[in-house]
C-alpha positions as CSV (number, residue, x, y, z in Angstrom):
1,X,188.9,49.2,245.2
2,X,185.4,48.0,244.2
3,X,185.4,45.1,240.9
4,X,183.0,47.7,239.4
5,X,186.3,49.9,238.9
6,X,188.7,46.8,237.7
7,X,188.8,44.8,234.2
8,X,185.8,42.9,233.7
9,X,187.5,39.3,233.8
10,X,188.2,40.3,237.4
11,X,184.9,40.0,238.7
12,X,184.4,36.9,237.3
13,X,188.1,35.4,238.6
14,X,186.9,37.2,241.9
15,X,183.3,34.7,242.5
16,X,186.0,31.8,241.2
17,X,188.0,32.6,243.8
18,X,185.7,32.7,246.9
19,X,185.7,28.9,248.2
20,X,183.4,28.0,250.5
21,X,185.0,26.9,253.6
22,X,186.0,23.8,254.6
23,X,183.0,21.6,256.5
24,X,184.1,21.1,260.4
25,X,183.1,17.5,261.9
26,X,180.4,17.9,264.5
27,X,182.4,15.2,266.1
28,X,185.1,15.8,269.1
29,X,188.2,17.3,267.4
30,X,190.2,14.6,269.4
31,X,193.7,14.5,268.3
32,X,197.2,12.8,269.0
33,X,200.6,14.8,269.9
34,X,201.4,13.8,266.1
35,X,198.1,15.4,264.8
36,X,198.3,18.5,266.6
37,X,201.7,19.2,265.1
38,X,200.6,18.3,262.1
39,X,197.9,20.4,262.2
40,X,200.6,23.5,263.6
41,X,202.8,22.2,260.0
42,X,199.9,22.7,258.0
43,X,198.5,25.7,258.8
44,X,202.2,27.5,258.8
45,X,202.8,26.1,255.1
46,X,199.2,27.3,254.3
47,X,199.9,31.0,255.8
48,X,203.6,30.3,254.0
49,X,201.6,29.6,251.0
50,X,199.4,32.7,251.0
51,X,201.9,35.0,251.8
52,X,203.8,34.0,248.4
53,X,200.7,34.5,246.6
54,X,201.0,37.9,248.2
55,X,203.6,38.9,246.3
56,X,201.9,38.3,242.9
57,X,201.6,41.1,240.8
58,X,198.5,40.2,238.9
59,X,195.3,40.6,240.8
60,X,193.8,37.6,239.1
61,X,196.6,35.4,239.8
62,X,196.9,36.8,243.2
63,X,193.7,35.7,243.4
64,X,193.9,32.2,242.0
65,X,197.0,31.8,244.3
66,X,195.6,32.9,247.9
67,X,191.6,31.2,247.7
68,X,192.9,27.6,248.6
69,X,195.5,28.5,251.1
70,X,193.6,31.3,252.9
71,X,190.5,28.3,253.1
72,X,192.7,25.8,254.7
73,X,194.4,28.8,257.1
74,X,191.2,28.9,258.2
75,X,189.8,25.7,258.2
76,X,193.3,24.9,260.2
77,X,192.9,27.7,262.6
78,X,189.6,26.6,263.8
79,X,190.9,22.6,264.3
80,X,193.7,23.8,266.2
81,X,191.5,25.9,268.1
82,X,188.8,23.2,269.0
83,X,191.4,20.3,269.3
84,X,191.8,18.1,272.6
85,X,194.9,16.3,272.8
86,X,194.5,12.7,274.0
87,X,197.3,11.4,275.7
88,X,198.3,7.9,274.5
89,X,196.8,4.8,276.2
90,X,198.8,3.8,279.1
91,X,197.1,0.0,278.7
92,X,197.3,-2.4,276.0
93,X,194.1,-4.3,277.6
94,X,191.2,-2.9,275.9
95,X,191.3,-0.5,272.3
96,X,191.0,2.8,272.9
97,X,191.7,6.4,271.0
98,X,195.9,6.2,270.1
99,X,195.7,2.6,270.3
100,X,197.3,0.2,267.4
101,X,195.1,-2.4,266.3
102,X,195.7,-5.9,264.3
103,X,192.4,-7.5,263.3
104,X,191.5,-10.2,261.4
105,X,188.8,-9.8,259.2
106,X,185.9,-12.8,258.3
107,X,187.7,-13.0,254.5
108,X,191.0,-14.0,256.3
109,X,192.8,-10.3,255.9
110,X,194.5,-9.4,258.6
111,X,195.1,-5.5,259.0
112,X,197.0,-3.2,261.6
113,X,195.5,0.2,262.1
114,X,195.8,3.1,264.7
115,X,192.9,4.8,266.3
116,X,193.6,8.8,265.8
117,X,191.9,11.8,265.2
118,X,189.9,13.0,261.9
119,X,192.7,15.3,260.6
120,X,195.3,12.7,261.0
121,X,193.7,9.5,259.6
122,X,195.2,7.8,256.5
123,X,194.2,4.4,255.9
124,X,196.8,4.0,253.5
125,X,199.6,4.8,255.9
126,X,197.6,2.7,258.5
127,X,196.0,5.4,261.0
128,X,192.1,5.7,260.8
129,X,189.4,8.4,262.7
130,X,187.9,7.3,266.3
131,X,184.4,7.9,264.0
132,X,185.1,5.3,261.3
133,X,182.9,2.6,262.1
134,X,185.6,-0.1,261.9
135,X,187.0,2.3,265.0
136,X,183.9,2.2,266.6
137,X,182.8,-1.4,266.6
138,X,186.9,-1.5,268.0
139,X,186.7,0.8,270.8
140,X,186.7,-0.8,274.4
141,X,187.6,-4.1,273.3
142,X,190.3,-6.5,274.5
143,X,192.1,-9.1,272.3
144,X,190.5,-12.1,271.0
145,X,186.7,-9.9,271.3
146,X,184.8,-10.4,268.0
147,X,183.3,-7.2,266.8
148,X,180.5,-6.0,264.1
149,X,178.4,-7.5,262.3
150,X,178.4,-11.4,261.0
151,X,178.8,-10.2,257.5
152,X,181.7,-7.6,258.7
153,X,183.0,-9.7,261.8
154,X,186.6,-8.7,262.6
155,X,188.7,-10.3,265.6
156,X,191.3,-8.8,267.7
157,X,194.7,-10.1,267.6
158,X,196.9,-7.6,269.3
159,X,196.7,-4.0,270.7
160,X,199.8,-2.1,271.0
């Protein structure tokens, strides 16, 4: 049924309710055995979620209720369909994608992070993406190798 034919508050919940999609990385959609099942998780609790909002009676509400989980359905879809699992490292000798990290940083902070894919990272739980440039100035390095920039210099103090 057209919005022409349904209350007029409708049409205007309906252009509310159209998000624009979620923006894709131009980057390798490299991820770890734990991101691709997170990835799987998310997009069945987004379809989970959209299927409830199914069930609404109110078109408006229906509405509200299905734009952010049918975006990340397919924003998830298309992850899982570009992702290339990356086995873990098999050598704690250089940094590489999976890898755990500790660093020292020039201020005297010393941090632990692990190298993962875009989807996965959480600084605050102490994974970050391959494309961060912390990741990047760490990649192929071995311990004790000083990377970035004077201002930004970090050492490596273990890779697990």
């Amino acid at each position: 049924m057209s919005v022409a034919f349904t209350k007029e508050e409708s049409a205007e919940t309906a252009s509310e309710t159209l998000l624009p999609d979620r923006p894709i990385s131009p980057h390798p959609n490299f991820v770890t055995e734990k991101g691709l099942q997170a990835l799987q998780t998310q997009l069945a609790e987004a379809r989970a979620a959209y299927e409830a909002a199914q069930a609404i009676e109110d078109v408006n509400e229906k509405r509200r209720q299905s734009a952010v989980p049918l975006r990340d359905a397919r924003y998830l879809t298309e992850r899982l369909r570009t992702a290339q699992l990356v086995s873990d490292p098999t050598s704690t000798d250089i940094v590489a994608f999976g890898s755990t990290v500790t660093f020292s940083r020039a201020d005297g902070r010393v941090q632990t992070y692990r190298i993962v894919g875009e989807d996965e990272a959480d600084p605050k739980a102490g994974t970050i993406s391959f494309v961060a440039p912390v990741a990047k100035s760490l990649m192929g390095k071995a311990v004790g190798d000083v990377a970035g920039s004077d201002a930004q210099e970090i050492e490596i103090l273990a890779i697990a």
